[in-house]
C-alpha positions in Angstrom: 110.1 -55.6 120.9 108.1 -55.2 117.9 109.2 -53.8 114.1 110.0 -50.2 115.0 109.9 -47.1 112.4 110.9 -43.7 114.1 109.0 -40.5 112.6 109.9 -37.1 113.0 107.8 -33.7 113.4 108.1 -30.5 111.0 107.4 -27.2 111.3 104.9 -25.9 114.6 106.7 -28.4 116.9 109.2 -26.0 118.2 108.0 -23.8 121.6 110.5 -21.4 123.3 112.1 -23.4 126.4 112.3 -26.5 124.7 114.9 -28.8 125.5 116.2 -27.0 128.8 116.7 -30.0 130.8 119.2 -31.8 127.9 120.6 -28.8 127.1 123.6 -29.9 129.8 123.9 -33.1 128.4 127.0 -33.9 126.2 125.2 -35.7 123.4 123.5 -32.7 123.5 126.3 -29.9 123.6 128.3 -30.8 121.5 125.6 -30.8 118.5 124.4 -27.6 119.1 127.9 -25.8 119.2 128.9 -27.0 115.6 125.0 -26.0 114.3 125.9 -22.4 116.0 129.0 -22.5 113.9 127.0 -23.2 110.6 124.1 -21.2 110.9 126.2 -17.9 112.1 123.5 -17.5 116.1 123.5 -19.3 119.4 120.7 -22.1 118.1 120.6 -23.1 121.6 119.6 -19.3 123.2 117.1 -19.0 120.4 115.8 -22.2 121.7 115.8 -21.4 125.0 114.7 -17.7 125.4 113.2 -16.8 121.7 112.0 -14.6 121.7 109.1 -16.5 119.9 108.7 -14.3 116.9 112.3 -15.4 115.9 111.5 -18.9 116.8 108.7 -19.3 114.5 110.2 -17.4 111.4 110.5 -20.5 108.7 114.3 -19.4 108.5 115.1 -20.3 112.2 112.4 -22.6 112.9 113.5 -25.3 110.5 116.7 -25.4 111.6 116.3 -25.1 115.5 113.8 -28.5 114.9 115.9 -30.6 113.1 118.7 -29.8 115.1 116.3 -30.5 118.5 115.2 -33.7 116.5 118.7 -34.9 115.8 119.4 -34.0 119.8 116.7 -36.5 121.1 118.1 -38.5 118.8 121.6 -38.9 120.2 119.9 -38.9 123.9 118.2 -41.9 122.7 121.2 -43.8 121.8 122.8 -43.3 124.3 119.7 -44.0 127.0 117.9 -47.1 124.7 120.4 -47.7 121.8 119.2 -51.1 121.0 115.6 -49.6 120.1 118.4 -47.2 117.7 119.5 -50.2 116.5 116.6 -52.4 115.4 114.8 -49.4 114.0 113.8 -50.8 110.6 112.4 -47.7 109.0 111.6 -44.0 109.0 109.5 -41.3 107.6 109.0 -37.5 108.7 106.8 -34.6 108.9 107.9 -32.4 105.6 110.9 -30.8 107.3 111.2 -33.9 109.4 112.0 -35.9 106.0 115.5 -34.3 106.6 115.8 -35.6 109.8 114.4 -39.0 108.9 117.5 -39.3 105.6 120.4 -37.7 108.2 119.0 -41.0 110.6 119.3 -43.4 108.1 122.6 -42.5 106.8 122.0 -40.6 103.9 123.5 -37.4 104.8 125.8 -35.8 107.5 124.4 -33.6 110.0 126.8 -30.6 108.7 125.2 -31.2 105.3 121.4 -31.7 106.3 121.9 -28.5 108.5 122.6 -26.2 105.3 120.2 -27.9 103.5 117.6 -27.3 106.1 118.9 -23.8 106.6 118.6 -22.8 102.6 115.1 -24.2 102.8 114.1 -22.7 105.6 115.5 -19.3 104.2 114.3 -20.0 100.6 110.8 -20.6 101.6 110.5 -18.0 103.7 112.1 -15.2 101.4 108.9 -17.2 98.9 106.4 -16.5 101.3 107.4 -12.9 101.3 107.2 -12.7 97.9 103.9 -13.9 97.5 101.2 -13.2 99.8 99.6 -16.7 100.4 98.7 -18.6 103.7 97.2 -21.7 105.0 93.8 -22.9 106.5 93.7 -25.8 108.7 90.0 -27.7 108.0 88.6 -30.4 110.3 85.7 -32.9 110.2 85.1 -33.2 106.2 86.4 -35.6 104.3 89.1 -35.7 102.1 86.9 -35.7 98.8 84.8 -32.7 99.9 87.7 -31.0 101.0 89.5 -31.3 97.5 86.0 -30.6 95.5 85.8 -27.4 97.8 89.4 -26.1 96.8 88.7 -27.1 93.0 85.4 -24.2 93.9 87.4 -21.9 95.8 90.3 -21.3 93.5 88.7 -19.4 91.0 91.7 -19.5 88.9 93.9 -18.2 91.8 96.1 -21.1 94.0 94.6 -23.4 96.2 95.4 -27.2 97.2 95.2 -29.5 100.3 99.3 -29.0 101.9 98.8 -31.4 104.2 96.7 -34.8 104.7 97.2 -35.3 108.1 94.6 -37.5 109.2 91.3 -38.8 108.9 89.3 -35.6 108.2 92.5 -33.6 109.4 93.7 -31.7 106.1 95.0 -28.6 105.6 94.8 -26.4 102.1 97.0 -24.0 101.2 97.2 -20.7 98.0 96.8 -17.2 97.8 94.9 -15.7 100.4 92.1 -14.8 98.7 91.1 -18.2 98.2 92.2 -19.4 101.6 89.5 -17.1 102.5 87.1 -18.2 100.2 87.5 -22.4 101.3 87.2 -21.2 105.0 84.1 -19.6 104.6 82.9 -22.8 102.1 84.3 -25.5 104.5 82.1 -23.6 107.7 78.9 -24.1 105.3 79.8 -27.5 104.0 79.7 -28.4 108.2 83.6 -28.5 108.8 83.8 -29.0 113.0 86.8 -26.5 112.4 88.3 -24.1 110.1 91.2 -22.2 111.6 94.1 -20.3 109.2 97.2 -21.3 110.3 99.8 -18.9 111.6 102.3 -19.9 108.8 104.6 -17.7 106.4 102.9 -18.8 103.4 101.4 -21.2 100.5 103.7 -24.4 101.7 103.7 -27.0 99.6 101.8 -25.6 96.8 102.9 -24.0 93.1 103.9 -21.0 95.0 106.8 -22.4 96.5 108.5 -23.1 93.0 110.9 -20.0 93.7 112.3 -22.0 96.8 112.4 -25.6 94.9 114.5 -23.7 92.6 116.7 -21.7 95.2 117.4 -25.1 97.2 117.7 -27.8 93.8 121.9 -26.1 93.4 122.7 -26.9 97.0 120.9 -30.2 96.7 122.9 -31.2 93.4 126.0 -30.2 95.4 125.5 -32.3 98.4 126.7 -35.6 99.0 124.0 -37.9 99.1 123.8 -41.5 99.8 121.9 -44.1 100.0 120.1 -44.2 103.2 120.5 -48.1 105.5 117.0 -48.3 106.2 113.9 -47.2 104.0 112.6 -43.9 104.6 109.2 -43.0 103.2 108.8 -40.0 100.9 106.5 -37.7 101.3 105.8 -37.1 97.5 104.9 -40.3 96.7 104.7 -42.6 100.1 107.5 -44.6 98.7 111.5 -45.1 99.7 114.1 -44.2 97.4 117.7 -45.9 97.6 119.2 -43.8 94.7 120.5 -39.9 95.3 119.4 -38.6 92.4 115.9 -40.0 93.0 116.2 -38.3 97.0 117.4 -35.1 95.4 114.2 -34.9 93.1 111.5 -36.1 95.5 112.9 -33.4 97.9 112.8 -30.7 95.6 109.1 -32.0 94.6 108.3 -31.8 98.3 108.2 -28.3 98.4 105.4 -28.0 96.0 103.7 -31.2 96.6 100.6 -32.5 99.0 102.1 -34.4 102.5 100.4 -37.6 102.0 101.4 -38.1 105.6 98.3 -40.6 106.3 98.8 -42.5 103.4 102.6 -43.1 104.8 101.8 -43.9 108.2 99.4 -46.7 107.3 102.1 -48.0 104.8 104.4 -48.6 107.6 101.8 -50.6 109.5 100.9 -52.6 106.4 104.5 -53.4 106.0 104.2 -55.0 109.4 105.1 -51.5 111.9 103.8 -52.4 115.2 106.0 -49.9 117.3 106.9 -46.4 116.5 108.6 -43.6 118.1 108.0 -39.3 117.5 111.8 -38.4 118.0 111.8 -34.6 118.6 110.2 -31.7 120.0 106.0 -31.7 120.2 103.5 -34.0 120.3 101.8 -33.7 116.7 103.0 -36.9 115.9 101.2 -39.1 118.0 98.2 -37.1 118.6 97.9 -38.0 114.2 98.6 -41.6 115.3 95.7 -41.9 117.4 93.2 -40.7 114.8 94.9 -42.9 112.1 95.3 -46.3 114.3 94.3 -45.8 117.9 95.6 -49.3 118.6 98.8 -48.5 117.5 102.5 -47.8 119.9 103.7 -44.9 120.1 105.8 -43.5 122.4 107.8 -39.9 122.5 111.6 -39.1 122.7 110.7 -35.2 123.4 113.3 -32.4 123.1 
């Protein structure tokens, strides 16, 4: 069957209407009534109906994907639970790191739910705060894409968020110099530039208000360590120890996705199989441009 790692999307995957069909379906049910009870709304109406304003607010978003994540989780055991079983690693999107730890043991749902929820609601009330946003930049590489933030700062935030793919990245700061990168990435050739329809400066310095709002629930949640390895996005590395999770986590919020760098990890470490448990498609359409060759199949919510 091959050595299989299961990855799991972040923030964008969600869509109103998702997850209609296994709505009805016990392992399904049940999951969403006790993340109603934490979160205080009927997850599964917002999931449903929307509208999609409320949908794609970071504060609702988060939550409504892990929880839709964890769902085509538990439809996979019960459908395929020996490709549960002999899944040997994991790794996830950002937000989908949660999701990745809660699958391999290292929290409870309850717990990665108010997790999720606090940093979904701290980086959010951080985005508010500070007016920043996020350009998506396509078809220049990783190097020119750095150089060009270095030039576009102009003492003011700016960073690649995300590196996605080859010549996939996406930069986030203030938007002044989000601005000033598109308008450098279109003369530097770029295929695409496009600003993303996101709250804010993700994964940047200007999230340090959320690190900080999240780090007391963190140090108050029980944390273990996880049964398989999951791959950090910090530092494309797994950590067995809490304390260690606790810290890369909190660093995730101000840190670079290397999420390239941990895909082709996995396949060095021998990953010939992987599956994109949750909502969307992001996942594999970033596998084909990193290893076309590669499996990948979809457990979609």
């Amino acid at each position: 069957m091959g050595k299989i790692a299961f990855l799991f999307p972040g923030q964008g995957a969600q869509t109103v209407g998702m997850g209609q069909e296994m709505l009805a379906r016990p392992e399904v049910t049940g999951l969403f009534s006790r993340a109603s009870e934490i979160l205080g709304y009927d997850l599964a109406d917002v999931c449903t109906n929307g509208p999609k304003e409320k949908l794609d607010s970071t504060a609702v978003c988060q939550p409504a994907i892990f929880t839709a994540s964890c769902a085509a989780l538990n439809c996979l055991k019960a459908d395929q639970p020996e490709v549960v079983d002999m899944a040997a690693a994991a790794a996830g999107l950002s937000l989908g790191e949660y999701t990745a730890l809660y699958f391999a043991g290292a929290f409870s749902f309850e717990d990665a739910l108010r997790l999720v929820q606090k940093r979904g609601e701290a980086m959010q009330h951080a985005a508010d705060s500070l007016a920043g946003g996020m350009v998506a930049i396509l078809g220049l590489d990783a190097a020119v894409v750095e150089r060009l933030c270095e030039e576009a700062a102009q003492g003011d935030v700016l960073k690649v968020a995300n590196y996605l793919c080859p010549k996939n990245y996406s930069v986030s700061g203030t938007r002044d110099a989000c601005e000033r990168v598109a308008q450098m990435a279109e003369a530097a050739g770029a295929m695409r530039v496009v600003p993303l329809a996101v709250a804010g400066a993700f994964h940047t310095p200007m999230m340090a208000s959320a690190a900080e709002a999240l780090s007391s629930q963190l140090a108050s949640t029980s944390v273990v360590s996880p049964k398989i390895p999951v791959i950090s996005n910090v530092d494309v590395r797994s950590h067995s120890d809490p304390d260690d999770i606790r810290r890369t986590l909190l660093a995730q919020l101000t840190s670079s996705v290397r999420w390239e760098e941990t895909v082709r990890a996995l396949i060095a470490d021998g990953f010939d199989r992987f599956y994109e448990v949750g909502p969307g498609r992001v996942l594999r359409g970033l596998m084909k441009r990193i290893d076309r060759k590669m499996p990948m199949e979809g457990v979609e919510f």
